[in-house]
C-alpha positions in Angstrom: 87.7 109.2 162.0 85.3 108.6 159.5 82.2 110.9 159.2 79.8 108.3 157.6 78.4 105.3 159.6 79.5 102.1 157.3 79.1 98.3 158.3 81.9 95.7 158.4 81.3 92.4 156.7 83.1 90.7 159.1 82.0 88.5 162.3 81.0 90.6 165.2 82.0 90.5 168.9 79.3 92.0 170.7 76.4 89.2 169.8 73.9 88.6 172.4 75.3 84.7 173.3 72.1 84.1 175.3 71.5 79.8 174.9 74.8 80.1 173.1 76.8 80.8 175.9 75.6 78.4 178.2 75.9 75.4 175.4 79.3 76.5 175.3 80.1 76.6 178.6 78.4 72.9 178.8 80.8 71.7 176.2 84.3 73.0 177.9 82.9 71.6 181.4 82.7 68.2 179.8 85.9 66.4 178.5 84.3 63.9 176.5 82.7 66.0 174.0 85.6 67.4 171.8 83.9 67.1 168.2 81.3 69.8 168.4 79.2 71.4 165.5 78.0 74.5 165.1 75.9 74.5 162.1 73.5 76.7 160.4 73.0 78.3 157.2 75.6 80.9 155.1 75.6 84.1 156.8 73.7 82.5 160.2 76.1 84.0 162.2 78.0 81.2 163.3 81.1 82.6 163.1 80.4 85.9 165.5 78.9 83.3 168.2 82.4 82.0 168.4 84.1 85.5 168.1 81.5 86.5 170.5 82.0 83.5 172.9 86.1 83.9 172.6 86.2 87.5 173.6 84.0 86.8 176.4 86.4 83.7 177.7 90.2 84.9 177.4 91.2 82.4 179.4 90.6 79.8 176.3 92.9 79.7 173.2 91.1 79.7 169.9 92.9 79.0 166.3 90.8 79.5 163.3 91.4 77.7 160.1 89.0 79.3 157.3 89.1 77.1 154.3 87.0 79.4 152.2 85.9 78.0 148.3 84.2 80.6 146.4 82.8 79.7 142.9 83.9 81.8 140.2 81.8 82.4 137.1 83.6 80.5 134.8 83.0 77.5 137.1 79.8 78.0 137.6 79.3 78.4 133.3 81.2 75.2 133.1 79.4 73.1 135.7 76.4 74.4 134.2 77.2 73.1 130.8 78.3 69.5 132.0 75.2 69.3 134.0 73.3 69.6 130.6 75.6 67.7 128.4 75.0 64.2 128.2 77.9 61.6 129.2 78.4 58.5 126.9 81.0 56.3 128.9 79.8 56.5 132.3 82.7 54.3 133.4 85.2 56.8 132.6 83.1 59.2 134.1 83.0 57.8 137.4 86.9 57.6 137.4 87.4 60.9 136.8 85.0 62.4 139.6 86.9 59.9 142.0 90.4 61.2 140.6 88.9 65.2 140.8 87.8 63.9 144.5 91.1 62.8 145.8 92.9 66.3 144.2 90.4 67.9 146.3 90.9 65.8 149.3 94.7 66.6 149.1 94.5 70.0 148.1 91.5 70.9 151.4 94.5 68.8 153.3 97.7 71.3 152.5 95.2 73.9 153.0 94.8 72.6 156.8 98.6 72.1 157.2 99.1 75.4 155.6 97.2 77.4 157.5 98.1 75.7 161.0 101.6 75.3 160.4 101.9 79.7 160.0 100.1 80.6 162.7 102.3 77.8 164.9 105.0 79.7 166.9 108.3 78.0 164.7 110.1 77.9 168.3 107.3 75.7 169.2 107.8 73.2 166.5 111.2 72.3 165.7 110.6 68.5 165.0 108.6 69.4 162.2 109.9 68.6 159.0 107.4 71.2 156.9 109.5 74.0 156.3 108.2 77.4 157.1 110.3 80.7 155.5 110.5 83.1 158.0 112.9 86.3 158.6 116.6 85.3 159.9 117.5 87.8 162.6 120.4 89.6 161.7 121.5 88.8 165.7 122.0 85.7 164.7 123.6 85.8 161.3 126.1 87.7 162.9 126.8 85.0 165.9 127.6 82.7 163.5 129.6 84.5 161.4 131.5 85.6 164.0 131.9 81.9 165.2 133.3 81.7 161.9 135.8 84.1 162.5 137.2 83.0 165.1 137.2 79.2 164.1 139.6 80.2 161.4 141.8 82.9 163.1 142.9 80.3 166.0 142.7 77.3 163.1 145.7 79.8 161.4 147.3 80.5 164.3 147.5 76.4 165.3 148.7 75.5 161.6 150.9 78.6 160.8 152.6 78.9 164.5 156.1 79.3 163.6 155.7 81.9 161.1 153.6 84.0 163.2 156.1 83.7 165.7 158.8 84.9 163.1 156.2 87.6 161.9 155.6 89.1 165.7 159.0 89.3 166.5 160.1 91.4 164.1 157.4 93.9 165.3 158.8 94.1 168.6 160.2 97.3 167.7 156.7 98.7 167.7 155.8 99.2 171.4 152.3 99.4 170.6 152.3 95.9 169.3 154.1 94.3 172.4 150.7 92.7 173.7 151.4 90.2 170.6 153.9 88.7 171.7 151.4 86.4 174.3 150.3 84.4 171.4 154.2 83.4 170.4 154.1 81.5 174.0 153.4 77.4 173.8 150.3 77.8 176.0 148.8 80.1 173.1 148.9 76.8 171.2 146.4 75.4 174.1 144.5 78.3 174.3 143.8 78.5 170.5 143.1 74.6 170.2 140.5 74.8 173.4 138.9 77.5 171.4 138.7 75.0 168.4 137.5 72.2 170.4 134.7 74.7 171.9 133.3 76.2 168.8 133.7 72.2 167.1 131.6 71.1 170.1 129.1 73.7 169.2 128.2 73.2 165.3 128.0 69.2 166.2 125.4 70.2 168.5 123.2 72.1 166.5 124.3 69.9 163.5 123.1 66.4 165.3 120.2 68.8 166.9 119.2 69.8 163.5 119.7 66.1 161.9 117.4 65.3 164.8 114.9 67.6 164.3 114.5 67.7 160.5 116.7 65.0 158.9 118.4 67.0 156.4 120.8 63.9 155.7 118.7 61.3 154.6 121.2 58.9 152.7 124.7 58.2 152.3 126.6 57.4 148.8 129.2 54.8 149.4 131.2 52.9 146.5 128.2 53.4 144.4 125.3 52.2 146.9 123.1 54.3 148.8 122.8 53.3 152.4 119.6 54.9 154.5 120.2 57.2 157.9 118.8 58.0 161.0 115.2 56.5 159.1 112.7 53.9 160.4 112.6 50.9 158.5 109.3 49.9 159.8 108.1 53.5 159.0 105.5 53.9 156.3 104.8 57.3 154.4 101.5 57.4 156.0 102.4 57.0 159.4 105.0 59.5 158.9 102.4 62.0 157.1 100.2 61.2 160.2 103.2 61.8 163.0 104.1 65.1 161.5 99.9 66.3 161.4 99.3 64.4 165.0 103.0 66.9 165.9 101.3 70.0 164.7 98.1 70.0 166.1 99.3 68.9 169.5 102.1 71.6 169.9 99.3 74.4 168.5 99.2 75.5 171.9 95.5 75.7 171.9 92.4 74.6 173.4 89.9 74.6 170.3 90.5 74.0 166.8 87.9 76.2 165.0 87.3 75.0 161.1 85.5 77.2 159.0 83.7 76.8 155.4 85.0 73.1 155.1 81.4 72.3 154.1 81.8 74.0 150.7 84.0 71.3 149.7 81.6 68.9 150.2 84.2 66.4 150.9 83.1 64.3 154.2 86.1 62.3 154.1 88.4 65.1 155.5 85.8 65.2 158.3 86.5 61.6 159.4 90.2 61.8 159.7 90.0 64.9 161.3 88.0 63.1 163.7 91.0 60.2 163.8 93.3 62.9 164.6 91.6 64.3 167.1 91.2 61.1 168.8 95.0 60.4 168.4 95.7 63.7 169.9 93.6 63.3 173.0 94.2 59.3 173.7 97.9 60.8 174.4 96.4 64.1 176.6 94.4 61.9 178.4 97.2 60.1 179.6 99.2 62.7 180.6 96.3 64.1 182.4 96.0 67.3 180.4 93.0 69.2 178.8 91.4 67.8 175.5 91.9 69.6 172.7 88.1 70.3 171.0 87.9 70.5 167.5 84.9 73.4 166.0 83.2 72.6 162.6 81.3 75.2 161.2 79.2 73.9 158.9 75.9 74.0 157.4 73.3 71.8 158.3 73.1 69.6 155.5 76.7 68.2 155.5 75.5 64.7 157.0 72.7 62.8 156.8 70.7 62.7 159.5 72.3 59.3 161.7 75.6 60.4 160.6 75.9 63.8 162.1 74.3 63.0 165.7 77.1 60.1 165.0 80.4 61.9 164.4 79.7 65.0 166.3 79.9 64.9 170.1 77.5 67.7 170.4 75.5 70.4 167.8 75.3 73.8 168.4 72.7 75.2 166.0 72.6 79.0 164.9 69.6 80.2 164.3 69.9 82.9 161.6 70.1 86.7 162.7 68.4 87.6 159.4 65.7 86.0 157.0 63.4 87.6 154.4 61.2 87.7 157.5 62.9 90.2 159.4 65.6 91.7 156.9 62.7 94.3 156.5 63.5 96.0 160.5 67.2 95.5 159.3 66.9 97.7 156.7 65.4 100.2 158.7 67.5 100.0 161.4 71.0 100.2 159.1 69.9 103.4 157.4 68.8 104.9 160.2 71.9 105.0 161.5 73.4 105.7 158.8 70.4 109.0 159.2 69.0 108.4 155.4 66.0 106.6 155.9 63.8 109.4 154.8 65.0 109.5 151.6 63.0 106.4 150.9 59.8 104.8 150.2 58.9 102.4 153.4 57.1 100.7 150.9 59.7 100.6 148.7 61.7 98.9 151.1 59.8 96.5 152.2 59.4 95.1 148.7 62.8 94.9 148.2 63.5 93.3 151.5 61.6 89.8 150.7 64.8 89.3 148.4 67.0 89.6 151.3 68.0 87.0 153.3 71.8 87.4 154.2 73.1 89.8 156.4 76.4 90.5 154.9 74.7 91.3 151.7 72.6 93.4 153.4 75.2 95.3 154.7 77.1 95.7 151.9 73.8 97.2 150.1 74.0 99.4 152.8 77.9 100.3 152.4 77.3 100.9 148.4 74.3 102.9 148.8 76.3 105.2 150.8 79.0 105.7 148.9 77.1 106.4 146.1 74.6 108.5 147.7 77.7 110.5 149.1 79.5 110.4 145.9 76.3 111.7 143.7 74.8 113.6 145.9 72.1 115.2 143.6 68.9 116.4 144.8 66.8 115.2 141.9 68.1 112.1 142.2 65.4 108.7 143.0 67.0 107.4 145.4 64.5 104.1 145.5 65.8 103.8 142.3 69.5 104.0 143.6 68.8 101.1 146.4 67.0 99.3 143.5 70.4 98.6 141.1 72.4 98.5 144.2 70.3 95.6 145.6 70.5 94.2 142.4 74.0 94.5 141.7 74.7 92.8 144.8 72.0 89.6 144.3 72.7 89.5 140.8 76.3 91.0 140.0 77.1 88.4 137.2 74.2 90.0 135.1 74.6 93.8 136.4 78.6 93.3 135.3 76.6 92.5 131.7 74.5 95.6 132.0 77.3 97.1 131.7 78.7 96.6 128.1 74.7 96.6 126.9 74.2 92.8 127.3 72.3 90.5 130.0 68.7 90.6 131.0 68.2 94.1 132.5 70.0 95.3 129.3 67.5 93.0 127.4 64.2 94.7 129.2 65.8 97.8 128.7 66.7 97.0 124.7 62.6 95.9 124.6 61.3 98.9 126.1 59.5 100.3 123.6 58.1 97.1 122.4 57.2 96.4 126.0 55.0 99.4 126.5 53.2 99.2 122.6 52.4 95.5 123.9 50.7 96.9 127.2 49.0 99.9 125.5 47.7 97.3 123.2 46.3 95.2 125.8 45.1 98.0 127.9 43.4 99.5 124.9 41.3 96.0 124.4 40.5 95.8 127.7 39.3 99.3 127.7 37.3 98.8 124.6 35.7 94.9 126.1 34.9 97.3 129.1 33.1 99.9 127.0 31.0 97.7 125.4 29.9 96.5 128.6 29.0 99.4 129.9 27.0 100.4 127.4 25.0 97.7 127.1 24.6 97.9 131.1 22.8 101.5 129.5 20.9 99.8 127.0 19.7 96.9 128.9 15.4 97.2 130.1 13.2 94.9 131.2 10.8 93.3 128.3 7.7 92.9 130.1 6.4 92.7 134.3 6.7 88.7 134.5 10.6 89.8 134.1 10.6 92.5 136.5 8.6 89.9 139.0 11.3 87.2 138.6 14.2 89.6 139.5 12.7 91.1 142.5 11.5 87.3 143.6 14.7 86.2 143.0 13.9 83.0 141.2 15.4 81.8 138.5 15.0 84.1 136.2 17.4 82.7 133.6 15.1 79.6 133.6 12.3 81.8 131.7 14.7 83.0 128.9 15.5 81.7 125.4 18.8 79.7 125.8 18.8 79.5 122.3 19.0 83.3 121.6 23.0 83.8 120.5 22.4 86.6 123.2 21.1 85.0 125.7 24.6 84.7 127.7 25.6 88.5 127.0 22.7 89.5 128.4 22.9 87.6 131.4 26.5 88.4 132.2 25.0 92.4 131.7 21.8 91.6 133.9 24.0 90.2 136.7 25.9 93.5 136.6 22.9 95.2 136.9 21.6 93.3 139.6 24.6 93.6 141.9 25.2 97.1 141.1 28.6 96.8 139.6 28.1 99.1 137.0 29.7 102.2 138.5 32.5 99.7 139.1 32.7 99.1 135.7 32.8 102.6 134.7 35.6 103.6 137.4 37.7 100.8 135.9 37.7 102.2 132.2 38.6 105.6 133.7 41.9 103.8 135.5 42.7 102.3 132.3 42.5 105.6 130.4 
């Protein structure tokens, strides 16, 4: 067992379901809602409600289909460049995103049959004609070869009779072989042929059972022209591609459908025949008086507009996220003090770097790294705010701490600039220190000409009022007097000493 307290990144089972749980329970005591939405932002948590809610409720069957779409770098370097290119034809434009929206569609589609059809018990589905490779049990190899076997021994023994009888008989002498002799008799001849007949019974089954089930002979070649079997003439490819999904889903053997990260292909059109299907599915449930089959989006919030999602979903669950730049602070503390390292840290420290964290799996992982470096390194002079610092930004950032790494990228940049970077703040330090200076010696120098001024500044009048605007020092002198007045001069002079 591991000695080190680490994190998983995956959905937890042990959320505090709360408002959750009875939502839930309000949707499965109602058979009319069977589109439901639980929606939030990435990382909310949506997906450990529903883990949370399913180990809770064994009595319901879940199956999850996570249709995950990450964006590489690349993509994100080419998207990037087409959004700052400008496009000449827009007509050819608009055909291409169309085209690039129905390869999605079909592709996000497979995806759905894909994953549905492998985690479908085969036994379940034999009408299906998507094929699924699965192990062939040697049991059953061997049944069938032995069927084989025997086919062809009593086949022989039918065709060949009269020379077996002629080849037994002259092994008569052998005592041990005497039990042969049976299969020289006439009613051998019936025996072997009811064997035939049997094992020819058989194959047709499973043949015609197998035609049935997955039409492996679709047409016939005769004299040159083809001639169409066992197929529906009034069948279109459509309705067949929907017969084989509407198949799948109701023979799942499950009560809810749970669809996860379909939002990232933003393509709403899979959402509406989703909907169709589900609709299909439970028109035929309802008639045979069974349970509806519920259907789970996962989804972020802004997937619909605001009509269209109270619309197409028969109920909304929203997640209110566990973690936000809010609250990620008590995370942090909390993760690494179980982890029994939060004293080697600045609280300050880490509360800075906390307004930049707003998702709990990357929190987590910052946690995961830090410990495995911390563990791996495991030097005492080592700054380990410093440690957290790169790990935090590896994991916001890790396109441009992947760049740090062969010298290029902005850290690398800052670095690269360091010394011009400090010269530049000395520089302005030093002229700040120098405009502060002067100040404060004229703050030194500066006296009261005669009584009338010294009158004016205690009355508080407007003492400016009395002086010669037109002296080129009359507004240095006032800015001084001012400092004077309010007693900001031993401001001033603690200022130049920070800046020294």
């Amino acid at each position: 067992m591991s000695q080190i307290h680490f994190e998983k990144l995956t959905p937890v089972k042990d959320v505090d379901l709360r408002i959750y749980n009875d939502a839930l329970n309000f949707v499965f005591e109602n058979n009319d809602i069977r589109n439901v939405a639980v929606s939030g932002a990435y990382s909310a948590g949506k997906s450990s409600v529903i883990e949370s809610y399913k180990d809770k409720h064994k009595e319901l069957s879940f199956l999850h289909i996570s249709l995950a779409n990450f964006e590489t770098t690349e993509q994100q370097s080419i998207e990037d460049k087409n959004n700052n290119s400008s496009s000449n034809d827009t007509e050819t434009d608009v055909k291409k995103d169309s085209n690039t929206s129905n390869i999605k569609e079909s592709i996000l589609e497979g995806k759905i049959l894909n994953q549905l059809l492998h985690q479908i018990d085969v036994s379940k589905i034999p009408q299906t004609n998507f094929r699924v490779k699965q192990k062939i049990s040697e049991e059953s190899i061997f049944r069938i070869t032995l069927k084989g076997i025997i086919f062809i021994i009593f086949a022989l023994h039918i065709c060949f009779f009269d020379k077996w009888c002629n080849f037994v008989s002259s092994l008569i002498q052998f005592k041990f072989l005497s039990f042969l002799e049976i299969t020289t008799k006439s009613i051998s001849l019936l025996f072997s042929g009811l064997i035939i007949f049997i094992i020819t019974c058989d194959a047709l089954y499973n043949l015609i059972k197998t035609q049935k089930n997955k039409s492996i002979f679709k047409r016939l070649k005769f004299q040159g022209n083809e001639i169409e079997i066992f197929e529906k003439s009034d069948e279109s490819y459509f309705d067949k591609y929907l017969n084989e999904v509407l198949y799948l889903f109701d023979n799942a053997n499950a009560d809810v459908i749970v669809f996860e990260d379909m939002d990232r292909y933003n393509i709403n059109q899979v959402f509406q025949r989703l909907r169709e299907i589900n609709g299909l599915i439970n028109l035929n449930r309802t008639k045979e008086d069974e349970n509806p089959l519920r259907f789970f989006y996962l989804i972020r919030d802004d997937i619909f507009v605001s009509k269209d999602r109270t619309k197409f979903f028969d109920f909304i669950i929203p997640v209110v996220p566990v973690i936000d730049s809010s609250n990620s602070y008590d995370q942090f503390i909390s993760h690494f003090e179980n982890g029994g390292v939060l004293e080697k840290f600045d609280k300050h420290f880490l509360q800075g770097v906390s307004l930049y964290i707003d998702d709990m799996r990357i929190l987590k992982n910052i946690y995961n790294e830090f410990m495995v470096y911390y563990n791996r390194i495991g030097t005492t002079e080592q700054d380990y705010n410093k440690l957290l610092a790169i790990i935090a930004y590896k994991n916001i950032f890790p396109r441009d701490f992947s760049d740090t790494q062969i010298n290029v990228g902005f850290v690398s940049t800052l670095f690269n600039s360091q010394k011009e970077i400090i010269k530049d703040n000395i520089n302005s330090i030093d002229t700040k220190t120098q405009a502060l200076k002067e100040k404060n010696d004229l703050c030194k120098k500066e006296h009261l000409k005669n009584v009338d001024e010294l009158n004016l500044i205690y009355t508080k009048k407007n003492y400016y009022g009395v002086l010669d605007t037109s002296n080129p020092e009359y507004i240095k002198r006032k800015e001084i007097v001012d400092m004077i007045r309010n007693n900001k001069v031993d401001d001033l002079t603690k200022q130049i000493t920070e800046l020294e």
